[in-house]
N, CA, C and O atoms as a printed pandas DataFrame, in Angstrom:
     atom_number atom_name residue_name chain_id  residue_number  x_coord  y_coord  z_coord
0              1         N          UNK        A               1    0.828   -1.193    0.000
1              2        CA          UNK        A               1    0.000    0.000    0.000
2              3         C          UNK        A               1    0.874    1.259    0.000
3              4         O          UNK        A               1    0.725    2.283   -0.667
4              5         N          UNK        A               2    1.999    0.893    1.071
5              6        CA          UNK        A               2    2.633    2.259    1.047
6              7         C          UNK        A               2    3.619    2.625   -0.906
7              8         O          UNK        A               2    4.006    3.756   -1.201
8              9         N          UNK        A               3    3.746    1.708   -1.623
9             10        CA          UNK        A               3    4.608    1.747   -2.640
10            11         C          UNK        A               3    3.174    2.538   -3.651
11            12         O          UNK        A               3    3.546    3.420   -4.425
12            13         N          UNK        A               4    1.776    2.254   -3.630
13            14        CA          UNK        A               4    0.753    2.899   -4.516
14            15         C          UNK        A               4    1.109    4.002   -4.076
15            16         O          UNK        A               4    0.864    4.812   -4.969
16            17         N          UNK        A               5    1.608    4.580   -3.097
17            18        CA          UNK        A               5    0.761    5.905   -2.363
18            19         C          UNK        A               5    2.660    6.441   -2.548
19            20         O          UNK        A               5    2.968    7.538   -2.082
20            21         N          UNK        A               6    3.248    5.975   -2.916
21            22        CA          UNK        A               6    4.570    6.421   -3.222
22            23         C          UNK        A               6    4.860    6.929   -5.121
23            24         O          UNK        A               6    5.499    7.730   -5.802
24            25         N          UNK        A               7    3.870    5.797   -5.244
25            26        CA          UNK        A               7    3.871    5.949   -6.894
26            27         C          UNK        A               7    3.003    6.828   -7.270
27            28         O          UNK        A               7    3.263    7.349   -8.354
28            29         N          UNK        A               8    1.541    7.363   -6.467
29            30        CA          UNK        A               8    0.661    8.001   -6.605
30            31         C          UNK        A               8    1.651    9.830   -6.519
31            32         O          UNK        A               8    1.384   10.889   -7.087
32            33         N          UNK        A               9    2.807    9.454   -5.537
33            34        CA          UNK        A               9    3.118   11.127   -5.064
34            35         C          UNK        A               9    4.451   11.027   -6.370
35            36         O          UNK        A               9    4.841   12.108   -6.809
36            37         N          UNK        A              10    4.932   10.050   -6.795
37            38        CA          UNK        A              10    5.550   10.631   -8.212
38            39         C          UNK        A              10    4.896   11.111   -8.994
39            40         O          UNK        A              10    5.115   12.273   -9.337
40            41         N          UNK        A              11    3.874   10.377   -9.536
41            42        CA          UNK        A              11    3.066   10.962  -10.448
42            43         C          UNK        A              11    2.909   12.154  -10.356
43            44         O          UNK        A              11    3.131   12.888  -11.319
44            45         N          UNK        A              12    2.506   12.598   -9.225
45            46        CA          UNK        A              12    1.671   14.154   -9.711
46            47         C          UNK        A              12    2.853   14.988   -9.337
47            48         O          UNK        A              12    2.591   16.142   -8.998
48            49         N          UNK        A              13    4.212   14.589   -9.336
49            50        CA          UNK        A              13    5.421   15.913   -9.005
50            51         C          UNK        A              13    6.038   15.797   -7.862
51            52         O          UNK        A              13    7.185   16.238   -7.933
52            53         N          UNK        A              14    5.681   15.281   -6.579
53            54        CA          UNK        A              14    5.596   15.415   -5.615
54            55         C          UNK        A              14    6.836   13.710   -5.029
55            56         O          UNK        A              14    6.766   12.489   -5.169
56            57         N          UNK        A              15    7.615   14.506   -4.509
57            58        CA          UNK        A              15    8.392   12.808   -3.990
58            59         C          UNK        A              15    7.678   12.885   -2.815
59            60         O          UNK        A              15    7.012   13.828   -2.388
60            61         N          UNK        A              16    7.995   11.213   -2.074
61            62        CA          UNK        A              16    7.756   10.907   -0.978
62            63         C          UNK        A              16    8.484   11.489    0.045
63            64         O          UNK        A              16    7.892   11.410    1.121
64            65         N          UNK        A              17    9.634   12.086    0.099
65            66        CA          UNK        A              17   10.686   12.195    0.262
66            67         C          UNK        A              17    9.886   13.880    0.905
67            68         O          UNK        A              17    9.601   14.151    2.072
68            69         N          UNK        A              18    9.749   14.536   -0.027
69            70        CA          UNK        A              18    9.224   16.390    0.602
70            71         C          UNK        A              18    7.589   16.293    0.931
71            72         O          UNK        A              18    6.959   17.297    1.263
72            73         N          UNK        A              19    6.958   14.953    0.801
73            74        CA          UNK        A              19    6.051   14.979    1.926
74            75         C          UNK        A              19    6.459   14.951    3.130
75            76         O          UNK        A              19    6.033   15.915    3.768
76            77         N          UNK        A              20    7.190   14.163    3.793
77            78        CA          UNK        A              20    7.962   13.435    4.686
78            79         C          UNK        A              20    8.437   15.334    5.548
79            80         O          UNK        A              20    7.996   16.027    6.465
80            81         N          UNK        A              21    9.465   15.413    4.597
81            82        CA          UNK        A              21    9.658   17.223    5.205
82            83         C          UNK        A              21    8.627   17.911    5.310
83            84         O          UNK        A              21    8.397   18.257    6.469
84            85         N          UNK        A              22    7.961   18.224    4.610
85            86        CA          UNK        A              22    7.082   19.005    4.782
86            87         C          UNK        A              22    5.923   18.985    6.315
87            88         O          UNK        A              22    5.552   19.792    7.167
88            89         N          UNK        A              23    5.714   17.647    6.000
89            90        CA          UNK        A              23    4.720   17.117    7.428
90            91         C          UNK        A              23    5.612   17.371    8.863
91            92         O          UNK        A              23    5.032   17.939    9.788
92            93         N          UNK        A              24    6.931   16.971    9.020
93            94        CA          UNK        A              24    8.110   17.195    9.326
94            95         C          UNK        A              24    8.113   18.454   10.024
95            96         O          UNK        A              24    8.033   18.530   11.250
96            97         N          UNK        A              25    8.246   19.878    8.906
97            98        CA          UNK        A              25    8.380   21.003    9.590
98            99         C          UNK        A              25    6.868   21.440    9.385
99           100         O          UNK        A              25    6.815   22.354    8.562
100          101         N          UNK        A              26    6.010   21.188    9.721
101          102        CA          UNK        A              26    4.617   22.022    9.703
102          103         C          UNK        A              26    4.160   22.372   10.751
103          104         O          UNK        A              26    2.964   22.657   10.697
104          105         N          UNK        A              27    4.785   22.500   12.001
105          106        CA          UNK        A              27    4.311   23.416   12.970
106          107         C          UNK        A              27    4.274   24.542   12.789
107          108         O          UNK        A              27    4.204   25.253   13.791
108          109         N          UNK        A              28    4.303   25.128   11.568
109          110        CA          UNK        A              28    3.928   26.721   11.099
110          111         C          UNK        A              28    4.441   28.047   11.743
111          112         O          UNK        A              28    4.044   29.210   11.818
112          113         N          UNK        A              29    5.670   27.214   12.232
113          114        CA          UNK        A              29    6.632   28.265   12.395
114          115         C          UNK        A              29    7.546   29.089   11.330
115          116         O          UNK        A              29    8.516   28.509   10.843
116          117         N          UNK        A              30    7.271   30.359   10.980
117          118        CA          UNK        A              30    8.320   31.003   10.014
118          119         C          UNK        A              30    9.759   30.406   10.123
119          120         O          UNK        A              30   10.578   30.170   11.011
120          121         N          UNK        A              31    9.685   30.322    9.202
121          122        CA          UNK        A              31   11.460   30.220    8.792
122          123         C          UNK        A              31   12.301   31.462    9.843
123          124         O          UNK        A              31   12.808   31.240   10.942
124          125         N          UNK        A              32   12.252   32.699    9.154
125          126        CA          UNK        A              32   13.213   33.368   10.083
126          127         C          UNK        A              32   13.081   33.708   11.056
127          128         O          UNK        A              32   13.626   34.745   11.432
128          129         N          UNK        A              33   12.019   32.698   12.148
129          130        CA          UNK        A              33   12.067   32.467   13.779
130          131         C          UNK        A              33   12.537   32.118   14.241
131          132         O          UNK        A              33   13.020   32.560   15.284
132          133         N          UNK        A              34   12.826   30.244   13.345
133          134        CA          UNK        A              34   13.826   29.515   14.237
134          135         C          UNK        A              34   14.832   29.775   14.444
135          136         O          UNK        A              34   15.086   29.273   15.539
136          137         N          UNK        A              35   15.931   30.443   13.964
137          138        CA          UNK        A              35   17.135   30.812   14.765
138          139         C          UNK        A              35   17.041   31.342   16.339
139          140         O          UNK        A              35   17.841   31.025   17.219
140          141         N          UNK        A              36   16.083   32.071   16.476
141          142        CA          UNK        A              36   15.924   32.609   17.393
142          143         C          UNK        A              36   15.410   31.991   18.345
143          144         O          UNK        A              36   15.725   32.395   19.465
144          145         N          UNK        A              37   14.489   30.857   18.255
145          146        CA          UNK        A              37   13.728   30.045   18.880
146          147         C          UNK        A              37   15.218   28.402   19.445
147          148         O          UNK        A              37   15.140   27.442   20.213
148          149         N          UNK        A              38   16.176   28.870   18.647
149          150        CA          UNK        A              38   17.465   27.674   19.544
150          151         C          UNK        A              38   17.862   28.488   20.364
151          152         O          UNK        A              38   18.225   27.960   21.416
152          153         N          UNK        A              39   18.006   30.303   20.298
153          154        CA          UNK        A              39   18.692   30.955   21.227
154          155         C          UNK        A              39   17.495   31.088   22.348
155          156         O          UNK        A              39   17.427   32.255   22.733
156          157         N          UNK        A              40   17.043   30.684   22.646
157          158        CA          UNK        A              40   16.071   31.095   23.634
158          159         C          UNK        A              40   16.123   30.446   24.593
159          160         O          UNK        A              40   15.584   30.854   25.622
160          161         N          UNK        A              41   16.889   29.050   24.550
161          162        CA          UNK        A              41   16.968   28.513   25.945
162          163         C          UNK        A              41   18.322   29.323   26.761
163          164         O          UNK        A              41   18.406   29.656   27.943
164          165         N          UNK        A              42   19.290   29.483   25.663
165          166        CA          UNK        A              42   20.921   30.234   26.104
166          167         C          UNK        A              42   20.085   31.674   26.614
167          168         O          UNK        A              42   20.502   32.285   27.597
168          169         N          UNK        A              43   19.271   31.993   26.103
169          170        CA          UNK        A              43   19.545   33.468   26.572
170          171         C          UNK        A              43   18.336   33.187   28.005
171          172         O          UNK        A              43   18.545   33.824   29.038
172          173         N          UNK        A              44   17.699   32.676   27.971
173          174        CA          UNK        A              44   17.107   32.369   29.323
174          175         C          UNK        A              44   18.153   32.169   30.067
175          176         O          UNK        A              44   18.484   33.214   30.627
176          177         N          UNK        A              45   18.682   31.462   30.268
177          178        CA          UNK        A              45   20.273   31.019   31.262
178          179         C          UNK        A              45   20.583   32.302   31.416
179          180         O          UNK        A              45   20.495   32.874   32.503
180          181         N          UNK        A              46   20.984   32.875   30.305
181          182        CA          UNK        A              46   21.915   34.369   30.366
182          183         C          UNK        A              46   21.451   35.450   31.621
183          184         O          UNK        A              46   22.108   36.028   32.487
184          185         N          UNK        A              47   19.991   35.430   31.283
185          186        CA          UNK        A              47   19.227   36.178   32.067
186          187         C          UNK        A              47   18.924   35.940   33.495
187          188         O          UNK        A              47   18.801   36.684   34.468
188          189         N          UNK        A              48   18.839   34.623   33.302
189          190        CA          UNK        A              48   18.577   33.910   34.933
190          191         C          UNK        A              48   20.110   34.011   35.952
191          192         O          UNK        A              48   20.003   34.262   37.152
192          193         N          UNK        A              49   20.992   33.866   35.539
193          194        CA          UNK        A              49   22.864   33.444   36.193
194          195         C          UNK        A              49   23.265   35.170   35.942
195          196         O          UNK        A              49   24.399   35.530   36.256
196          197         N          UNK        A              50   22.457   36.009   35.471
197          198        CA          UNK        A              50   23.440   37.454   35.261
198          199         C          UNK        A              50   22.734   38.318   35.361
199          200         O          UNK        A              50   23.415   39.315   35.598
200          201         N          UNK        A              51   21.066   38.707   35.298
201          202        CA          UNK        A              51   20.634   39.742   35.172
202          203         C          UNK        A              51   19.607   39.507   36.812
203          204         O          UNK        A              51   19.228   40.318   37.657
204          205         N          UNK        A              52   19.483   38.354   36.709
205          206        CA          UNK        A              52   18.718   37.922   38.264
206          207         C          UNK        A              52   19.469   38.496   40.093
207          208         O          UNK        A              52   19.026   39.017   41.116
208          209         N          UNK        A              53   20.709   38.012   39.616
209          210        CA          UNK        A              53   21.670   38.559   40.366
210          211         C          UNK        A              53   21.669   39.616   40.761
211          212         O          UNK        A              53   21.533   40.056   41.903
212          213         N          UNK        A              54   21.857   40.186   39.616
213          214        CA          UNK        A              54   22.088   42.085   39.568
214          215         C          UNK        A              54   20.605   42.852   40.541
215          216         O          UNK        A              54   20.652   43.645   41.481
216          217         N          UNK        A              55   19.412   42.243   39.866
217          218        CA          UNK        A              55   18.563   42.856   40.082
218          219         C          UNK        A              55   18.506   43.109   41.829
219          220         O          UNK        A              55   18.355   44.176   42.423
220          221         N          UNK        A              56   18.656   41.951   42.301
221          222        CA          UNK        A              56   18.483   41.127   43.649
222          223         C          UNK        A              56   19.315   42.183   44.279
223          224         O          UNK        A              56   18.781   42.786   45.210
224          225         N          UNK        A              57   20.798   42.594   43.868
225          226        CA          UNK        A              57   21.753   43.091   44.826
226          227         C          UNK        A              57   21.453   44.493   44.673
227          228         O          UNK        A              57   22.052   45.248   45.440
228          229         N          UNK        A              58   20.622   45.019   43.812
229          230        CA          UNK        A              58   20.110   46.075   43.884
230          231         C          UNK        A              58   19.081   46.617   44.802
231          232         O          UNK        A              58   18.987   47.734   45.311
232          233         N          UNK        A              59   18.296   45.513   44.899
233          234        CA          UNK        A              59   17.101   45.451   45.516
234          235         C          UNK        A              59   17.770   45.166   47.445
235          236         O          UNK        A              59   17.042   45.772   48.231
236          237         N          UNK        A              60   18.491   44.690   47.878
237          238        CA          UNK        A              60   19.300   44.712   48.915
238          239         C          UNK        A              60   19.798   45.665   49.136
239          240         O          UNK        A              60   19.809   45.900   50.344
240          241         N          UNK        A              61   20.512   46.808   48.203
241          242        CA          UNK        A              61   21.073   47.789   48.519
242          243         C          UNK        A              61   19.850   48.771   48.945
243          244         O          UNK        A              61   20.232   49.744   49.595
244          245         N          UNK        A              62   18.690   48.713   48.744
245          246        CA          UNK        A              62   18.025   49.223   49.298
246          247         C          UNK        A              62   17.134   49.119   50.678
247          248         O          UNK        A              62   16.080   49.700   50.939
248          249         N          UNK        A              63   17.928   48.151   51.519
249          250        CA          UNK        A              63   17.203   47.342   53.007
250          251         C          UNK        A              63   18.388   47.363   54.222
251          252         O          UNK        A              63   19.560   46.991   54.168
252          253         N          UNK        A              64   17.732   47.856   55.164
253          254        CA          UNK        A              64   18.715   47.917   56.340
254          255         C          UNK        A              64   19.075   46.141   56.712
255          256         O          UNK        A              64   18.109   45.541   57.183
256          257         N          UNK        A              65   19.837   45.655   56.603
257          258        CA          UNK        A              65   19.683   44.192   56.702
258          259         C          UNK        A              65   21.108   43.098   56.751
259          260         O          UNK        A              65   21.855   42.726   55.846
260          261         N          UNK        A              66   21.087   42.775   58.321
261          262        CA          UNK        A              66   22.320   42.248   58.771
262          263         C          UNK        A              66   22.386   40.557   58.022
263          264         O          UNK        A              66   23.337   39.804   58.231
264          265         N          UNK        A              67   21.262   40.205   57.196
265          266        CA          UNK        A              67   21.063   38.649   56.499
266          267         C          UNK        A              67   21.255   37.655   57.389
267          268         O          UNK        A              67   21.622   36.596   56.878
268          269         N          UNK        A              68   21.102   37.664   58.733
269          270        CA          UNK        A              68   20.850   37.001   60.063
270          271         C          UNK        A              68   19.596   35.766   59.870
271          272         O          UNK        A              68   18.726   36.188   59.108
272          273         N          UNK        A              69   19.446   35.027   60.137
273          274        CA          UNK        A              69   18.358   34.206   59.581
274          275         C          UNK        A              69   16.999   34.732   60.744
275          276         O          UNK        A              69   17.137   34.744   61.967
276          277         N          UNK        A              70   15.992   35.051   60.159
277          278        CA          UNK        A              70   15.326   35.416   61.669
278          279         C          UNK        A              70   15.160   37.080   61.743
279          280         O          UNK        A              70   14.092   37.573   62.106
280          281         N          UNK        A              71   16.241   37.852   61.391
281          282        CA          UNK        A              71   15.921   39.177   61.180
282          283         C          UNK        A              71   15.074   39.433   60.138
283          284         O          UNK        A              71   14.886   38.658   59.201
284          285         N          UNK        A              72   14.472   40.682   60.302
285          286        CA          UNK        A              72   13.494   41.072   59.236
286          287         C          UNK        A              72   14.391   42.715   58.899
287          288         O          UNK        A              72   14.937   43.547   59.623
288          289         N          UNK        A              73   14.142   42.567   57.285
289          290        CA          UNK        A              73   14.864   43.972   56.711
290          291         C          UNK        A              73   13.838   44.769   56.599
291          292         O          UNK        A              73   12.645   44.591   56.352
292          293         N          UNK        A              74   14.781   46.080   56.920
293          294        CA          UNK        A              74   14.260   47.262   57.057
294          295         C          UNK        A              74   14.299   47.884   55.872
295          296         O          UNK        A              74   15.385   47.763   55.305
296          297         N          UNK        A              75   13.239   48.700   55.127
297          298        CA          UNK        A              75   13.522   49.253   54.521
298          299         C          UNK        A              75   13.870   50.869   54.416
299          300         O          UNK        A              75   13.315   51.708   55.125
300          301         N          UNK        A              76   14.732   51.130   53.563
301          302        CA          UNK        A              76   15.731   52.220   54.153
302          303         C          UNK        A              76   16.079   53.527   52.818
303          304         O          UNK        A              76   16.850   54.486   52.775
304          305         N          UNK        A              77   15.106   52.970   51.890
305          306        CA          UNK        A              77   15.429   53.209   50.644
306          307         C          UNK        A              77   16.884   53.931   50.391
307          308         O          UNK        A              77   17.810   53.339   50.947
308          309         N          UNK        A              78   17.239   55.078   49.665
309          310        CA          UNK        A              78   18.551   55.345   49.513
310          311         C          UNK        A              78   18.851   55.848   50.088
311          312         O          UNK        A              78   19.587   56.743   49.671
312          313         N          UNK        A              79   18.586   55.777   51.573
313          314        CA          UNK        A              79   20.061   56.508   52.938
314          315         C          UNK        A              79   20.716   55.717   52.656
315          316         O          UNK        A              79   21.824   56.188   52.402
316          317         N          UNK        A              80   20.669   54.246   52.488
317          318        CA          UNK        A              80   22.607   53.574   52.818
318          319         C          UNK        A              80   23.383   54.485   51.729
319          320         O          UNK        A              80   24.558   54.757   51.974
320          321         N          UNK        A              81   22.909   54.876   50.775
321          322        CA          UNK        A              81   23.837   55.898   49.367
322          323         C          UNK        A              81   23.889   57.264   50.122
323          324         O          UNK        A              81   24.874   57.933   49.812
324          325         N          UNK        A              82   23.167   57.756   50.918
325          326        CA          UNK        A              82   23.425   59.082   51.782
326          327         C          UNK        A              82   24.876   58.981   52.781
327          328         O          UNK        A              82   25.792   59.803   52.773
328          329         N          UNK        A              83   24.811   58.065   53.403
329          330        CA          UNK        A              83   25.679   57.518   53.674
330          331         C          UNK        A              83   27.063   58.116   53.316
331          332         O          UNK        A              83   27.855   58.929   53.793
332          333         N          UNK        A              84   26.941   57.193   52.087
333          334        CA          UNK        A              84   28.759   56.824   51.944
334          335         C          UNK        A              84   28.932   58.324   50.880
335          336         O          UNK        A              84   30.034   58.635   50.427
């Protein structure tokens, strides 16, 4: 059955071969997405190990807070920068 239905997709132009692809890539994603769609797990990482960080120690620089387990931070907004 599968050799009719092989001979049926010569006939009309069509190999078996770019059905196969075609069915293949038909999640109907544009072409010039996927590049971007492999970088997306790297740049998640990127963001999570480098920009998460940052945010956090920013967000600390703004709390009176000895990191004692049990203490509660104060917030202090930018006097600790009056400060120094």
């Amino acid at each position: 059955m599968n050799r009719n239905a092989n001979t049926v997709a010569v006939k009309a132009g069509v190999s078996a071969r770019t059905k196969v692809r075609a069915r293949a890539a038909g999640l109907g994603i544009p072409r010039f997405l996927k590049p971007y769609l492999f970088l997306l797990p790297a740049l998640a990482l990127v963001i999570f190990w480098t920009y998460k960080p940052l945010v956090q120690t920013l967000q600390y620089s703004l709390y009176e807070w000895s990191m004692v387990p049990g203490t509660v931070p104060e917030y202090v907004g930018l006097e600790n920068f009056a400060r120094l």
